[in-house]
Phi, psi and omega in degrees: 000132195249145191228123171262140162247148193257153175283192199270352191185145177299154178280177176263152186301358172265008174112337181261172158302137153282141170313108179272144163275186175330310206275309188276318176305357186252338182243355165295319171256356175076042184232187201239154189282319179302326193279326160299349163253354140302334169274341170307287168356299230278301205079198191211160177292146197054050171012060178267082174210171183280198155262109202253177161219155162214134189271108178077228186250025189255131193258127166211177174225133175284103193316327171297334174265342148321316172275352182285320145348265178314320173279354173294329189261352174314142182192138172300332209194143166271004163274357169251025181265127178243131179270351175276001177299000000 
């Protein structure tokens, strides 16, 4: 059986993904909201973090560099996982 995934949002009438917050990028990825503003802070060794923007004081994420994220961390085996990828 094959499972379709949907992106985090319909695109906008110019066309674009909308922009998530801490709160949606966080459940776009299955992760927890502490942990995406601790690698925002923190970063991570090789800066293996997503990539955010921020407009003012509004912190957001591009659905696109989320997913570019996530395939950047694929791995078959945790002995072929480089956290410095």
């Amino acid at each position: 059986m094959q499972t379709h995934v949907t992106s985090a949002a319909p695109a906008t009438p110019h066309g674009r993904r909308p922009l998530l917050t801490t709160t949606e990028a966080a459940t776009y990825c299955g992760l927890a909201k502490n942990t995406l503003e601790k690698m925002r802070l923190y970063g991570r060794k090789g800066d293996n973090s997503p990539r955010f923007i921020k407009l003012g004081t509004a912190v957001r994420y591009h659905p696109d560099d989320l997913d570019a994220w996530i395939d950047r961390n694929r791995a078959i085996t945790t002995s072929e996982y480089d956290p410095t990828n």
